[in-house]
C-alpha positions as CSV (number, residue, x, y, z in Angstrom):
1,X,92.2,31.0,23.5
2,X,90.3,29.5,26.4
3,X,86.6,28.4,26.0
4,X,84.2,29.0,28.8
5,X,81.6,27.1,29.8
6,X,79.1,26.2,27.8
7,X,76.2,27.9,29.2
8,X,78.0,31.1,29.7
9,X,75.9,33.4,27.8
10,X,72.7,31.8,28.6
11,X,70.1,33.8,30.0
12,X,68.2,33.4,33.4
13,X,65.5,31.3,31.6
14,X,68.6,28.8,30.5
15,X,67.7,30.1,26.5
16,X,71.0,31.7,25.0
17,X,71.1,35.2,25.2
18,X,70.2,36.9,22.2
19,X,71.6,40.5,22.8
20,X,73.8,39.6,19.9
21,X,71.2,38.5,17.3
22,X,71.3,42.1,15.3
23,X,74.7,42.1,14.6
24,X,76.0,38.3,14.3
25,X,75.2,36.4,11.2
26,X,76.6,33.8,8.6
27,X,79.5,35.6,6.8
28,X,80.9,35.4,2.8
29,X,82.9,32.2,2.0
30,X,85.7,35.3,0.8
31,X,86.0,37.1,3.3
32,X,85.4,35.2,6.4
33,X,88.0,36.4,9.0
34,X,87.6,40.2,7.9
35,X,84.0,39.8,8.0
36,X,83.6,37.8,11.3
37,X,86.5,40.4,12.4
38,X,84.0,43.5,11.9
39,X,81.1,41.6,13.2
40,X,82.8,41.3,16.3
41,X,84.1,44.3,16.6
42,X,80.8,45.9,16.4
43,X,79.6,43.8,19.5
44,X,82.4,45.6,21.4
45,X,82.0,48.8,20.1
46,X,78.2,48.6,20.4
47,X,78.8,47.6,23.9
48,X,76.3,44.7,23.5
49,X,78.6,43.0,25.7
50,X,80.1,45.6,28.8
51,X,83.1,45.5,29.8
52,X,84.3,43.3,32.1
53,X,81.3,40.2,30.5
54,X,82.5,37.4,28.6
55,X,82.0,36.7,24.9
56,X,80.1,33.7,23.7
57,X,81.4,30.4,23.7
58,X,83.7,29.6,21.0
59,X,81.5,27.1,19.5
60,X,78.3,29.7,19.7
61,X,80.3,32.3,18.4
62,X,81.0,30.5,15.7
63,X,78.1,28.9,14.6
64,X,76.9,31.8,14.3
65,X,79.3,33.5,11.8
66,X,79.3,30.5,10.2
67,X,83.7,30.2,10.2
68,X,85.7,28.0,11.8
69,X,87.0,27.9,15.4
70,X,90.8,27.9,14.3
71,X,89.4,31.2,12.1
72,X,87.6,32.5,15.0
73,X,90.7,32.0,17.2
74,X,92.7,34.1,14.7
75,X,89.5,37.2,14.9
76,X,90.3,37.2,19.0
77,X,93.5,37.1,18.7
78,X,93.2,40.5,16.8
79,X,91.1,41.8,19.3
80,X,93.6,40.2,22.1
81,X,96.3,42.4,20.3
82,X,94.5,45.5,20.3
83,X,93.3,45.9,23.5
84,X,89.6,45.1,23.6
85,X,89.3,41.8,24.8
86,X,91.4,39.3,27.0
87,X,91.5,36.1,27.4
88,X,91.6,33.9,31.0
89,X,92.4,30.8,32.1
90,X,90.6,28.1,34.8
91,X,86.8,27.4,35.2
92,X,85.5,30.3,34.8
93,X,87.5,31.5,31.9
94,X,86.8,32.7,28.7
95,X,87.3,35.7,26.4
96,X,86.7,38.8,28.2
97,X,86.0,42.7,26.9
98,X,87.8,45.3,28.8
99,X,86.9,48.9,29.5
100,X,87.3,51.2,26.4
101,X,89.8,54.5,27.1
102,X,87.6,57.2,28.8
103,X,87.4,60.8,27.5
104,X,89.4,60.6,23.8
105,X,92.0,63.0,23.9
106,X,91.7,66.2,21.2
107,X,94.4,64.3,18.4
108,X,92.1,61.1,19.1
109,X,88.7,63.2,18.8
110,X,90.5,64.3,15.9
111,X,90.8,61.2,14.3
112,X,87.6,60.1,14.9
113,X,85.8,63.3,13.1
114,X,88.4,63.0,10.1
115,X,87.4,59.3,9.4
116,X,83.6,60.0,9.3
117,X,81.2,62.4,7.1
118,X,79.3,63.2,9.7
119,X,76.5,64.5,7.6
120,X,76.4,61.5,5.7
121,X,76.5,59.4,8.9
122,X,74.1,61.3,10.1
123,X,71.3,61.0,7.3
124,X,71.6,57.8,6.6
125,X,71.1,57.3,10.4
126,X,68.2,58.8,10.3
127,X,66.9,56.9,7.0
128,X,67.4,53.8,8.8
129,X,66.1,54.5,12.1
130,X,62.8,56.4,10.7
131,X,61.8,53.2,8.2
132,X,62.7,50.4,11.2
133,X,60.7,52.4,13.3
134,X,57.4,52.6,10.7
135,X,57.7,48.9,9.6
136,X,57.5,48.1,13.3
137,X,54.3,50.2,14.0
138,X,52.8,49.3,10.6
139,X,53.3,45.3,11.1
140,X,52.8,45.2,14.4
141,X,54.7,43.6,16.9
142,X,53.3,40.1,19.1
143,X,53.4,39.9,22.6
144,X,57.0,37.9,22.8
145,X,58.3,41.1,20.9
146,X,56.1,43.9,22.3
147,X,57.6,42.7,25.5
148,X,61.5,43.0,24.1
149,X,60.5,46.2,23.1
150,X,59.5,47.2,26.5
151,X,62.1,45.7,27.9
152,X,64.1,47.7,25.7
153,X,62.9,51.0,27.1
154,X,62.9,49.9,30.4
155,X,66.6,49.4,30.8
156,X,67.4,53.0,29.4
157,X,65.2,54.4,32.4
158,X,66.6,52.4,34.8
159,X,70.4,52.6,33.3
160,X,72.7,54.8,35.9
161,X,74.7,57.5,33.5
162,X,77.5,55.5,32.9
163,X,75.3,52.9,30.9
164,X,73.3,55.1,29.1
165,X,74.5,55.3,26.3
166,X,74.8,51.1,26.1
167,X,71.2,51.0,27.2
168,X,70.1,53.5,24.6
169,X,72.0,51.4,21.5
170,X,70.1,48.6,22.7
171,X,66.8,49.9,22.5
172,X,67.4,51.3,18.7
173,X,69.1,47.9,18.2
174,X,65.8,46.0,19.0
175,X,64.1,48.3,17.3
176,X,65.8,47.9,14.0
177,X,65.9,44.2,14.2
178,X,62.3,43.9,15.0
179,X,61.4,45.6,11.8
180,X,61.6,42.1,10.2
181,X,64.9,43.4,7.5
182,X,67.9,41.5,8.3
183,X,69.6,43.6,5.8
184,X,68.7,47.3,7.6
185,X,69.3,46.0,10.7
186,X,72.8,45.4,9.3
187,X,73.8,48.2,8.0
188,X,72.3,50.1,11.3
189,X,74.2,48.2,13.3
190,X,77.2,49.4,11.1
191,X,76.4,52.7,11.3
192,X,75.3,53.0,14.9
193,X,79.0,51.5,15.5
194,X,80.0,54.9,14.1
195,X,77.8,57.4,15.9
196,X,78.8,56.1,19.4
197,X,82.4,56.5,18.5
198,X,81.5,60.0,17.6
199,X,79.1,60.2,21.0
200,X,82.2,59.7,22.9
201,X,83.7,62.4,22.1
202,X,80.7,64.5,23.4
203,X,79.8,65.1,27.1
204,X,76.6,63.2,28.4
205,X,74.4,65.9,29.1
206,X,71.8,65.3,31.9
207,X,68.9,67.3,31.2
208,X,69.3,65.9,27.1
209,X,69.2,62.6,28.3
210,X,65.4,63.5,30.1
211,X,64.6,65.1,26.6
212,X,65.7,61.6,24.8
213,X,63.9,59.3,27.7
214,X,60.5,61.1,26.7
215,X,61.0,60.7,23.4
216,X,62.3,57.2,23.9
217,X,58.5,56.6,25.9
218,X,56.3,58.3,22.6
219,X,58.2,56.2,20.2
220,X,57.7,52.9,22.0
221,X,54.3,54.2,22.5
222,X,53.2,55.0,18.9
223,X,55.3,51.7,17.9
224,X,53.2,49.8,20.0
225,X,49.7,51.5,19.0
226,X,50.7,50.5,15.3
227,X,50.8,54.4,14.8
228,X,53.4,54.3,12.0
229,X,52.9,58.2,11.3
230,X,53.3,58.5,14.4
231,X,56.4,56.0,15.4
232,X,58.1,58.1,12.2
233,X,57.7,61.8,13.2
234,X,58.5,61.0,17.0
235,X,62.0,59.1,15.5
236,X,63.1,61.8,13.2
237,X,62.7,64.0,15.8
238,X,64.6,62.0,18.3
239,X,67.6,61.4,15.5
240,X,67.1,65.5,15.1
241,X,68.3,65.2,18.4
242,X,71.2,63.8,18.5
243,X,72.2,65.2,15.3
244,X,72.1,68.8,16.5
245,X,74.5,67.9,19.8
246,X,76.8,66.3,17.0
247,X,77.1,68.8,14.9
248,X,77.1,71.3,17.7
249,X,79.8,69.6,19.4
250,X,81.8,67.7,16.4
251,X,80.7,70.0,13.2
């Protein structure tokens, strides 16, 4: 599996790009290729890195999960094998994701419903989301991450429809990691995997994704004001959101 360069994923301010920070960390002596396999596959799924970007270095990648770069060969090869990722040759080479299938087909949409409880999905969503977003307003957040936050929200306004959706999972990404709990932003990440898989089986709908942008604007808002009350209510009623089009759609 070709390398690329090793600035690849570095940012415009040289710094390496820390999109991936929520979801990549040290895995279990055990079970390092199945973890470092899920880890990575939530990047893709999560679409932390679009479609047609190239994954981290080998040797970032790795460091990261803590597992070797034969081991990590072995995770891309999986991902080679099933479709998501490929690699290329030369300079500018690398490990590449490619565009997921558009518009599941009813037996896929199928599938996807069968494998989830939504309703369990769906609360502990919510669980996760409403506590990240109080610990945030009630710690407080410094300049360096006020200004990720904002940065957050200012990509999902400025995200045409087709990037929505990667925009928005961004924002509640940030969100969760800024809460300070390594652990909840794990298992959000986890479960965020699974409500986008189910969000793609659901039309984007236009004047919902206005509804979500001003809700989007209060929670950053109250987040930012310490309001935790406040940052709380305006998230369970953004999650309220979402839930209903689920369940209207999907239930």
């Amino acid at each position: 599996m070709p390398e690329p360069d090793a600035d690849a994923f570095d940012g415009p301010d040289g710094h390496v790009d820390d999109r991936l920070a929520p979801v990549l960390r040290p895995v279990r002596a055990g079970n390092g290729f199945e973890e470092a396999l899920e880890q990575i596959l939530q990047v893709v799924r999560l679409g932390l890195v679009p479609a047609g970007e190239r994954l981290p270095a080998e040797r970032d990648l790795a460091h990261r999960l803590g597992i070797s770069r034969v081991t990590l060969r072995e995770v891309l090869r999986v991902l080679q094998d099933q479709g998501l990722v490929e690699a290329r040759r030369g300079r500018y080479g690398g490990t590449f994701v490619l565009p997921r299938a558009q518009a599941p087909g009813e037996d896929e949409l199928r599938r996807r419903v069968e494998r989830v409880d939504l309703e369990d999905v769906l609360r502990f969503r919510e669980v996760l989301e409403v506590g990240a977003a109080g610990l945030c307003a009630a710690h407080g957040l410094d300049g360096e991450r006020a200004a990720r936050l904002r940065d957050a929200l200012r990509s999902t306004r400025d995200a045409p429809l087709t990037e929505y959706r990667r925009t928005d999972t961004l924002l509640h990404l940030t969100l969760a990691e800024l809460s300070g709990s390594p652990s909840l932003t794990a298992q959000y990440a986890a479960v965020r995997a699974q409500v986008n898989d189910l969000l793609d089986c659901i039309p984007l709908l236009v004047r919902n994704l206005e509804h979500s942008q001003r809700q989007h604007a209060a929670l950053v808002g109250a987040v930012l004001d310490g309001d935790a009350d406040g940052a709380r209510e305006m998230m369970r009623e953004h999650c309220g959101g979402t839930a209903a089009l689920l369940r209207g759609f999907l239930g």
